[in-house]
VMD Tcl script that draws the C-alpha trace (Angstrom):
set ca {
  {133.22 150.05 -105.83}
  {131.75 148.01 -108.51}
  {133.67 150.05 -111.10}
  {136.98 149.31 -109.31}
  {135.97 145.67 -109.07}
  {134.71 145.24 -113.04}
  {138.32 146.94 -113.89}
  {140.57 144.96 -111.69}
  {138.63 141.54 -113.23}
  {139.31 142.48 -116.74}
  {142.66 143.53 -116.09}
  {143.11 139.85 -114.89}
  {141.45 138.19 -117.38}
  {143.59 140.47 -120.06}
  {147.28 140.37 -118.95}
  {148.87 136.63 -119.70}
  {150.97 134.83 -117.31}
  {154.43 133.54 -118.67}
  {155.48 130.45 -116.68}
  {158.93 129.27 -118.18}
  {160.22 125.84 -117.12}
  {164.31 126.61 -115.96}
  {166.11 124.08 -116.65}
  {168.37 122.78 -113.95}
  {172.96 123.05 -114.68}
  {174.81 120.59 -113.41}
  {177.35 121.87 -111.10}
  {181.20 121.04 -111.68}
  {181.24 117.38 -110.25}
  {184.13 115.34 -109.32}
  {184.66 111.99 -107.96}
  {187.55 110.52 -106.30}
  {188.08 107.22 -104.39}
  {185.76 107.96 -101.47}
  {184.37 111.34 -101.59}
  {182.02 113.07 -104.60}
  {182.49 116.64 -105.28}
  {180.46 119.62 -106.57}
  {181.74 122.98 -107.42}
  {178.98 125.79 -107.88}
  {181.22 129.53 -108.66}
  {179.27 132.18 -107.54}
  {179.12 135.92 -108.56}
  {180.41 137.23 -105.37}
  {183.87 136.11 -105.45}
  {183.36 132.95 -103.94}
  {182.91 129.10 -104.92}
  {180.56 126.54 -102.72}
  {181.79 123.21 -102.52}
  {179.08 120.45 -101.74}
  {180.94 117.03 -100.33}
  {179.10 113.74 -100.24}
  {180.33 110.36 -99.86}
  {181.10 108.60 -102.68}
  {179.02 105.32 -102.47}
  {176.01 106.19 -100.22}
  {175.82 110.34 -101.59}
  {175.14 111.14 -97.50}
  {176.61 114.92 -97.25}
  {179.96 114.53 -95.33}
  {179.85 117.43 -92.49}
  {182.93 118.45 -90.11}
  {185.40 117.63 -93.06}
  {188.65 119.82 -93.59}
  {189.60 120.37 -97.72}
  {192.67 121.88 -99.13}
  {192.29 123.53 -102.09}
  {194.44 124.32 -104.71}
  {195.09 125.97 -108.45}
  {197.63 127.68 -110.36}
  {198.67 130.90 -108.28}
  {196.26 130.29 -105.41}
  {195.86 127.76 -102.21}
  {193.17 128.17 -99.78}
  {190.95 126.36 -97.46}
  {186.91 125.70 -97.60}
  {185.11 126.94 -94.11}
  {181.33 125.37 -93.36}
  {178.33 127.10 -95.20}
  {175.06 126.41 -94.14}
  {173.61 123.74 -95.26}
  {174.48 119.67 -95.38}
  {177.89 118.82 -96.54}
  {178.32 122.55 -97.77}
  {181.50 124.35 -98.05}
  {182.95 127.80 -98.95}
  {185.97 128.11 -100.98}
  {187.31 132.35 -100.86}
  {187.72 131.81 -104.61}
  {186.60 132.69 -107.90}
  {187.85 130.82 -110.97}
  {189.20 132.86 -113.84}
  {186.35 132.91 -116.91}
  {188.55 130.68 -119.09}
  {188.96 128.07 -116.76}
  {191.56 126.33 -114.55}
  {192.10 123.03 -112.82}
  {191.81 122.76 -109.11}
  {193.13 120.38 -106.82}
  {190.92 119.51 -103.60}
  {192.53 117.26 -100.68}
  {189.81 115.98 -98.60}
  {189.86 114.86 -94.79}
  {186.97 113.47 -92.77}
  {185.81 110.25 -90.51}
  {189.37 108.96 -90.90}
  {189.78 109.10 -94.89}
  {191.38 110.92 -97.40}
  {191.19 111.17 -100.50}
  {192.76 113.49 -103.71}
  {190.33 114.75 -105.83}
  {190.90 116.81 -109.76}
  {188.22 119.10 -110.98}
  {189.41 120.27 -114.50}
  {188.53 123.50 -116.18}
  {186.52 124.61 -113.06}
  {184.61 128.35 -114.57}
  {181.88 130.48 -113.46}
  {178.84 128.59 -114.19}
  {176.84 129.98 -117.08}
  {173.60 132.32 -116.25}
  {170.48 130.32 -117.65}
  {169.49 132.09 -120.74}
  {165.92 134.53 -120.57}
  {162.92 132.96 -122.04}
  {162.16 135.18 -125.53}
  {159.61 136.76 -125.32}
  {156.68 136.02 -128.15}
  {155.91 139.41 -130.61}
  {152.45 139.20 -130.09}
  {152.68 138.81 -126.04}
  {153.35 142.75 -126.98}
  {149.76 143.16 -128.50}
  {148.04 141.78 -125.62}
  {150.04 143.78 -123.20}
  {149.15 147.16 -125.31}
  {145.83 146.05 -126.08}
  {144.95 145.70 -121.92}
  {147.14 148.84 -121.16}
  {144.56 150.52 -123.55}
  {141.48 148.64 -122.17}
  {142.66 149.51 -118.26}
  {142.67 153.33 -119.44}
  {139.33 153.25 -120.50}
  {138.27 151.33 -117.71}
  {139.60 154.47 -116.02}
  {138.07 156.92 -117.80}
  {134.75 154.97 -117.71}
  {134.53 154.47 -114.13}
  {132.40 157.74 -113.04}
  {129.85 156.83 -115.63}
  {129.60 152.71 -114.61}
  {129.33 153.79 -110.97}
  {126.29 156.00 -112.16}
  {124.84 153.41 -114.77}
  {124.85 150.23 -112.43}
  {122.46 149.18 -115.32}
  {124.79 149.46 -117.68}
  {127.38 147.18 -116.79}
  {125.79 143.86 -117.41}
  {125.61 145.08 -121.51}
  {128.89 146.02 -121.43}
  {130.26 143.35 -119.74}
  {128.75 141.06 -122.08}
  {129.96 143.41 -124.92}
  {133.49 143.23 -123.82}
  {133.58 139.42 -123.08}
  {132.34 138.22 -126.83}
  {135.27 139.94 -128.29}
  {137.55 138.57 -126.12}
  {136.24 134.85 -126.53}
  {136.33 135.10 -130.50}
  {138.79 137.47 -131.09}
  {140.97 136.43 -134.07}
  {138.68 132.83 -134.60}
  {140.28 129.98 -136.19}
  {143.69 131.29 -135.67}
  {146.22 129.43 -133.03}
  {148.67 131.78 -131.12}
  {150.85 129.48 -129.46}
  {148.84 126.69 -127.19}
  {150.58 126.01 -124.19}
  {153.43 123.33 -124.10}
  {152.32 120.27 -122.56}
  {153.68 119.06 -119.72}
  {157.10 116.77 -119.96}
  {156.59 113.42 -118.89}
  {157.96 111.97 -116.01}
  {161.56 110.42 -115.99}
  {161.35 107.78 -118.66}
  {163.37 104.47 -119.32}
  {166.84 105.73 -120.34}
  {166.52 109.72 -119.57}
  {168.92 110.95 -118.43}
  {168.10 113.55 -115.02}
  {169.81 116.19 -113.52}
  {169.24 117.01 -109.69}
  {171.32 119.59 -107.89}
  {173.76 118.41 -105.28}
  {171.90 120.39 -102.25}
  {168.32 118.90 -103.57}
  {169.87 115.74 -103.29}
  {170.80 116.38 -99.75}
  {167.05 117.81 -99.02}
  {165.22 114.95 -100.57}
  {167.45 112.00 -98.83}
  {168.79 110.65 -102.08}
  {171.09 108.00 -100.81}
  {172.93 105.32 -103.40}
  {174.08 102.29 -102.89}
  {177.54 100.54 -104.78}
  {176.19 97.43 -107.00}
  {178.62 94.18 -106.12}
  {178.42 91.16 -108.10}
  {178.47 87.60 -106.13}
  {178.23 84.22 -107.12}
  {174.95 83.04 -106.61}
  {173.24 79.62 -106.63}
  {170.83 78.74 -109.24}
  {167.45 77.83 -107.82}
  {163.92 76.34 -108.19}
  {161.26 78.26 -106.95}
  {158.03 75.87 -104.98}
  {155.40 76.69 -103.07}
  {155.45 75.79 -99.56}
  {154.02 76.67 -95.89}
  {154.95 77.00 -92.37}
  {154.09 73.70 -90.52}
  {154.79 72.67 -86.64}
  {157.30 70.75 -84.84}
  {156.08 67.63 -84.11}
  {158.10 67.66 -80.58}
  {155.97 71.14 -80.33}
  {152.71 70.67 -81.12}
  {149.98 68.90 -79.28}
  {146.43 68.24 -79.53}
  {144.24 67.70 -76.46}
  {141.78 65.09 -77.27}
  {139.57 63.05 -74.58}
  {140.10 59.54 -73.35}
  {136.58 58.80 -73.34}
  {133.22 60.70 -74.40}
  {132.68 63.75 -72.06}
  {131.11 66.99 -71.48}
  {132.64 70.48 -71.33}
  {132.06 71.77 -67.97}
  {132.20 75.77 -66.86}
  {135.02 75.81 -64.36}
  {135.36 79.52 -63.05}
  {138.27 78.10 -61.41}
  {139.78 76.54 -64.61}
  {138.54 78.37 -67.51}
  {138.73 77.61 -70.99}
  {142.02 79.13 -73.00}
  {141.96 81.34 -75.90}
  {143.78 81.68 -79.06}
  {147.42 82.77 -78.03}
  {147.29 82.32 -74.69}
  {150.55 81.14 -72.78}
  {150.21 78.16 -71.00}
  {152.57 75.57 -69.31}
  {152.73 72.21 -69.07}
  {150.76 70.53 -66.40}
  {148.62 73.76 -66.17}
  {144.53 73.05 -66.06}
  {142.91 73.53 -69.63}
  {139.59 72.06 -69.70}
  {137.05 70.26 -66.96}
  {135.49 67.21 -68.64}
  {132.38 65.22 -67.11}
  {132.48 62.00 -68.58}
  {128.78 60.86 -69.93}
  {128.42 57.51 -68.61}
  {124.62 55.35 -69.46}
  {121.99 54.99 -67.17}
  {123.21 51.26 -66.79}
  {126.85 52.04 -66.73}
  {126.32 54.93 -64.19}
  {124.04 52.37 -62.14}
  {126.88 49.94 -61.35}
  {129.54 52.56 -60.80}
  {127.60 53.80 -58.21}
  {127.14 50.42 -56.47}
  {130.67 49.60 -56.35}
  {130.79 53.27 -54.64}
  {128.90 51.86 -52.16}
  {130.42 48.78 -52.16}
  {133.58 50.44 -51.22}
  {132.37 52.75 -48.90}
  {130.83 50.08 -47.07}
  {134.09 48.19 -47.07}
  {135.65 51.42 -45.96}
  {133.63 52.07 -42.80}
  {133.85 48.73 -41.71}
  {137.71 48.37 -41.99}
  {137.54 51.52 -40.20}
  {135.81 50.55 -37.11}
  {137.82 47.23 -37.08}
  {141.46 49.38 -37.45}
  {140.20 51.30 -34.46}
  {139.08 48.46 -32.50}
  {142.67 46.56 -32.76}
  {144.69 50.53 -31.83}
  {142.44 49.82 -28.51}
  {143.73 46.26 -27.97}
  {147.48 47.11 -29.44}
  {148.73 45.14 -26.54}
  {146.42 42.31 -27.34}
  {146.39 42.02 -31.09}
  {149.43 40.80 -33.34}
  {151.35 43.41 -34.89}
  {150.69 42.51 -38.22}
  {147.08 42.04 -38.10}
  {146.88 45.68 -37.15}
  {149.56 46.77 -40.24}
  {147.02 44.57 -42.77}
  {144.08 46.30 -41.72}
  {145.68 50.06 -42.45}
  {147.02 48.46 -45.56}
  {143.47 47.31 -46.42}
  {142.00 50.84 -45.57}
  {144.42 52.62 -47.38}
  {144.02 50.78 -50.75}
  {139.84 50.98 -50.06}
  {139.99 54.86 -49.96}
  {142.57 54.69 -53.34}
  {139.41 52.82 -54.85}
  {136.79 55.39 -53.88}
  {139.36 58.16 -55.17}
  {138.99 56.74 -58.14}
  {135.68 56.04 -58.66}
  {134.85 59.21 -58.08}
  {137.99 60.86 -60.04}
  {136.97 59.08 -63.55}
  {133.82 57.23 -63.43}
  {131.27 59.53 -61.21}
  {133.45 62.82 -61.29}
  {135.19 65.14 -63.06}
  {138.38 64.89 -65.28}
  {141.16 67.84 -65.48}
  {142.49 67.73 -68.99}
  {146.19 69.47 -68.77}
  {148.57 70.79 -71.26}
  {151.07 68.66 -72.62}
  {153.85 71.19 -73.52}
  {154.95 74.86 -72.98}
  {153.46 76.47 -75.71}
  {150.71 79.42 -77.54}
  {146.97 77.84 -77.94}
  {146.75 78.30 -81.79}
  {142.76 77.04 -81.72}
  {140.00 75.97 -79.30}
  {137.52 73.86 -80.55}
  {134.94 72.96 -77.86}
  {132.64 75.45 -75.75}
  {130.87 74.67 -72.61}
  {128.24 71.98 -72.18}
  {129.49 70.38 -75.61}
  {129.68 66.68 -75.51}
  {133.08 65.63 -77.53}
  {134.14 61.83 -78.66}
  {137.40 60.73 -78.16}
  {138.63 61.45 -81.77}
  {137.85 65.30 -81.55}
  {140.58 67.88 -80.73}
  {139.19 69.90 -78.01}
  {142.31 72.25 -77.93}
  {145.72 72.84 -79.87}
  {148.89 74.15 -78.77}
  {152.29 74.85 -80.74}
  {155.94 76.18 -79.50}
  {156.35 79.22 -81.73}
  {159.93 78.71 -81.96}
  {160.00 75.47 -82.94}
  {158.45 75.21 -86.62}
  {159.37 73.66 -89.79}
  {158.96 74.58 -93.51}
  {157.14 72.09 -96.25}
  {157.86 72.14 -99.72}
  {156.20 70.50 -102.50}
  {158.03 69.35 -105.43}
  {156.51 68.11 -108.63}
  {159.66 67.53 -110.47}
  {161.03 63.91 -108.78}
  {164.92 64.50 -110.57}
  {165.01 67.34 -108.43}
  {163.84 66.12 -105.21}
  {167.33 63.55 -105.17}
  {169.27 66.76 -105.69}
  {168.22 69.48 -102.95}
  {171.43 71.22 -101.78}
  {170.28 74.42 -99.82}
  {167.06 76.08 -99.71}
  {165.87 79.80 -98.56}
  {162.29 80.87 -97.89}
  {160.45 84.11 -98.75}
  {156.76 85.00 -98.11}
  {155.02 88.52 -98.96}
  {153.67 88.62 -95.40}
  {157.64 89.38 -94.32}
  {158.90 91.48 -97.75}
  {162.26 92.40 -96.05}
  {163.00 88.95 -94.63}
  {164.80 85.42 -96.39}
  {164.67 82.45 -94.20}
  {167.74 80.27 -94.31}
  {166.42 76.54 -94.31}
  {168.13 73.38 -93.80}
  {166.80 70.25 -95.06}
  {165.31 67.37 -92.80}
  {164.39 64.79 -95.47}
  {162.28 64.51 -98.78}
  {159.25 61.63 -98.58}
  {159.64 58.75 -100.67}
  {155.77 58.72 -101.84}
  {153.79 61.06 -104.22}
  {150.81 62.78 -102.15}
  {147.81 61.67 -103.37}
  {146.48 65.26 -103.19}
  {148.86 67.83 -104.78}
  {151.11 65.20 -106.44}
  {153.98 66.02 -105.27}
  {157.04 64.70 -103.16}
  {156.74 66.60 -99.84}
  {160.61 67.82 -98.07}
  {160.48 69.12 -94.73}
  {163.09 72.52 -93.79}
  {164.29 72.84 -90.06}
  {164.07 76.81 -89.38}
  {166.42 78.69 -87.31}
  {165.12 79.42 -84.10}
  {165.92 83.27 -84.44}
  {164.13 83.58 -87.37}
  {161.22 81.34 -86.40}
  {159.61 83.73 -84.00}
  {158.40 85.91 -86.86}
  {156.82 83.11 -89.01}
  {153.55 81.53 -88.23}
  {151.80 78.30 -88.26}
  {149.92 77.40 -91.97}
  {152.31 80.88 -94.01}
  {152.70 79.96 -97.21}
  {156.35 80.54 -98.84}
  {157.59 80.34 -101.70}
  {161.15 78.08 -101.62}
  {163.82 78.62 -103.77}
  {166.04 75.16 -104.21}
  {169.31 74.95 -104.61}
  {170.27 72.58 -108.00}
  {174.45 72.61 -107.43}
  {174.98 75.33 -110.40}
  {175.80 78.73 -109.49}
  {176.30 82.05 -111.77}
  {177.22 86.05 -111.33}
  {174.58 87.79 -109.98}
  {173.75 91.20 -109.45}
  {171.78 92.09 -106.06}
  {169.89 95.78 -104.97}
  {167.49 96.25 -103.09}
  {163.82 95.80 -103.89}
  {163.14 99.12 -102.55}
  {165.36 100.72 -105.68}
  {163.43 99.40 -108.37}
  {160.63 101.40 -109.98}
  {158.01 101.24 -112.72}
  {158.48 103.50 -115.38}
  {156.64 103.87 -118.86}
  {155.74 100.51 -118.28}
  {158.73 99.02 -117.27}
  {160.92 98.62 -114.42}
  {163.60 100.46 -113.97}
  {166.50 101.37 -111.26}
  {168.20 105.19 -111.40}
  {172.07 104.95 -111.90}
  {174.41 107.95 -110.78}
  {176.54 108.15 -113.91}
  {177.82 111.70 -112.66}
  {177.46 113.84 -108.45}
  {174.37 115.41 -110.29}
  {173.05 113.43 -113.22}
  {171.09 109.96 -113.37}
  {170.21 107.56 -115.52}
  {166.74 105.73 -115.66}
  {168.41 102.27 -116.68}
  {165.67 99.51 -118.02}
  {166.12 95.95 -116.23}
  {165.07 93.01 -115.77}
  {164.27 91.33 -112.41}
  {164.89 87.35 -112.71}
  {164.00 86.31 -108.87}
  {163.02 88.38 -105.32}
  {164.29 86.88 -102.57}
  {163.59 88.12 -98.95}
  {164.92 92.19 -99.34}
  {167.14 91.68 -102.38}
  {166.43 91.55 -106.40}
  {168.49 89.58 -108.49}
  {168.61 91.90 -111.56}
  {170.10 92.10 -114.97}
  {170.95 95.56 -116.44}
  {173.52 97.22 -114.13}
  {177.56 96.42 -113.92}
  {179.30 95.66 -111.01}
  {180.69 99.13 -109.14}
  {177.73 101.16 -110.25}
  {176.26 103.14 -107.85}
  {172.11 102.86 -107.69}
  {169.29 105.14 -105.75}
  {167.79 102.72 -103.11}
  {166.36 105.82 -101.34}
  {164.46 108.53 -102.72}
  {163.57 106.96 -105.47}
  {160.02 108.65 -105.92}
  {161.80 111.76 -105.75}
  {163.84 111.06 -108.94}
  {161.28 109.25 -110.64}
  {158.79 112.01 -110.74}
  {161.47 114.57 -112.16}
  {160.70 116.14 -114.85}
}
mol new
graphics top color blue
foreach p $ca { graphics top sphere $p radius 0.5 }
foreach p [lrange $ca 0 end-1] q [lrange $ca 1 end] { graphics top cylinder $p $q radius 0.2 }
display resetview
């Protein structure tokens, strides 16, 4: 058993492994007005037909295609596979033009593929001259590993030496002489290459493509800004007079985003009243309550002589009593009791300041609530020319990458903060798109100035870096793409604003990891 094992390791370590990159053909591609087209003639008599839409490269499925060349008309049947096709046809070895009319969800379209022929077989990797002395030299060594095995399987021993024996040779054989290093490894798709992916790895991967329209855009002026409340939806609930935080199981304390509505319980205060101050409260409690029992006894001493006293006498005294009992209420309500503090609006608590037992003044905000739907966007703007000449404005943040926030402006501030020194404008915000910003976000702002230029828009998701630069792939063909250099001049929201692609071009927005690590 060792013997078998020491041969089978040398033979390993002996015979080379040839790993030859293929390079990938383009198939026969063809584009028409809607629909893409690649041919691939096989060797059995037949041709598959890969159809993908023309803009977006999705594989077009349940389509019907006419097909037709010089002597011969047929029709392509579904293959398995994506937006794969089989055409009963093989094209002659010198070439002919074939006509395919094309039919699915509701379009047609007339494409030409000229001097459709059998695709090429890729060529064999050569093989090197002295790949042939390694293979003889380890067809040699395996026989007298063969030979050798009775005696190694009775001179255990023995094999150490002669392993070491064989393995010196093998490390220095033919020292200081190179024969043939392997090729290092092509980089990844660079600015400008030019890559070839097969129409069905296309399909597999999800590459999907996009048509690049120009547009007249405004120029703008990017500023910082933030996410700031609507004054008619924001309150702060601040005491009217100094007071403790009292533990109310039966009106507890709100947390950050809770609900609330208006009028609803948020806080029990106990106002903190000095020893003198609480002193004469409490005698004009008594006072009153005094005054209360003894308009009390003399209201039901006149119901008992009704017949006997005046009318009015007997509507004063419940007049009296009613107003004395008002008086207690209230003494007890705000001076000696407890005060309910209430929410002002419908709104989210954003922040609670105060905890139980806490004494606050009347300047401290014990609780804060803002309407999440109503919210505005400030802007600060250092350049005062400018601020006179704000036409529209749109707001982006990297908390919401996919998202631009149309703005409308409310009215710039005639003084310089003293702080950032700047002139401050304030942006109403669609209600829609309100729910999904939040109080104190910073944005950035891009400002309108009046002038407007061609632009060209993609997606951000269809930009890459590349050696160091950024880059979007362009389908110049159904199975080639470029790696075209450009330059990004302003992100707003979901879209770039880029400068190295024409109008009509078609560029990856999906799969673009895919392409970029091609090789």
């Amino acid at each position: 058993m060792f013997a078998r094992f020491l041969a089978l390791a040398l033979w390993a370590a002996l015979v080379p492994s040839v790993l030859a990159a293929q390079p990938v053909t383009p198939g026969l591609g063809t584009e028409g007005d809607a629909f893409q087209v690649v041919l691939a003639p096989g060797l059995d008599g037949r041709t598959l037909v890969y159809l993908a839409d023309l803009e977006s490269n999705a594989p077009i499925n349940d389509a019907s295609i006419d097909a037709e060349a010089e002597g011969w008309s047929g029709k392509a049947v579904p293959a398995e596979g994506p937006g794969a096709y089989v055409l009963n046809w093989m094209p002659p070895l010198a070439g002919i033009d074939l006509t395919l009319m094309v039919s699915a969800q509701g379009r047609d379209d007339l494409l030409l593929a000229r001097g459709v022929a059998p695709l090429p077989l890729p060529p064999a990797p050569p093989a090197p001259v002295e790949h042939w002395r390694h293979w003889a030299g380890g067809a040699a060594i395996g026989a007298v590993l063969v030979v050798g095995a009775w005696w190694l399987g009775r001179h255990r021993a023995g094999a150490a030496v002669i392993l070491l024996l064989l393995a010196i040779p093998a490390a220095r054989a033919h020292e200081g002489h190179d024969h043939g290093a392997p090729a290092a490894e092509a980089p990844a798709a660079q600015p400008g290459a030019l890559l070839v992916m097969a129409k069905p790895t296309q399909f597999l991967l999800g590459i999907r493509t996009q048509k690049v329209q120009s547009a007249e855009a405004a120029e703008t002026v990017r500023v910082v800004g933030r996410v700031v409340p609507d004054p008619a939806g924001f309150a702060r609930v601040q005491p009217s007079q100094p007071a403790r935080i009292v533990s109310d199981p039966e009106f507890p304390l709100p947390v950050p985003g809770q609900s609330v509505k208006r009028g609803q319980v948020i806080g029990v205060l106990e106002p903190t009243l000095s020893t003198l101050e609480r002193s004469d409260k409490r005698a004009s409690l008594y006072r009153v309550e005094s005054e209360i029992a003894i308009t009390e006894r003399e209201s039901a001493r006149q119901e008992a002589l009704k017949g006997l006293v005046a009318t009015k006498l007997v509507e004063d005294t419940r007049t009296r009593l009613d107003q004395l009992r008002r008086e207690r209420g209230q003494l007890l309500g705000t001076a000696l009791g407890r005060d309910l503090m209430r929410a002002p609006i419908d709104g989210v608590v954003t922040d609670v300041h105060v905890v139980p037992g806490e004494v606050v003044p009347v300047d401290k905000a014990m609780i804060e609530i803002v309407d999440p739907v109503r919210v505005r966007v400030e802007a600060v703007i250092h350049d005062l020319a400018l601020a006179t000449r704000i036409g529209a404005a749109t707001a982006a943040t990297k908390l919401l990458p996919d998202e631009a926030v149309t703005l409308s402006l409310l009215g710039v501030s005639p003084r310089v903060d003293a702080l950032d020194q700047g002139v401050h404008a304030i942006f109403a915000v669609p209600e829609a798109q309100a729910r999904n910003l939040r109080i104190g976000m910073p944005v950035d702002v891009f400002l309108a100035t009046g002038a407007t230029r061609l632009r060209m828009a993609v997606p951000r998701s269809a930009i890459a870096e590349s050696g160091g630069r950024q880059v979007v792939f362009v389908r110049t063909n159904p199975e080639t793409f470029e790696a075209r250099p450009i330059r990004v001049e302003r992100v707003v929201g979901p879209l770039a604003e880029i400068e190295g692609v024409k109008a009509g071009e078609k560029v990856v927005i999906q799969g673009v990891e895919q392409l970029k690590a091609l090789r």
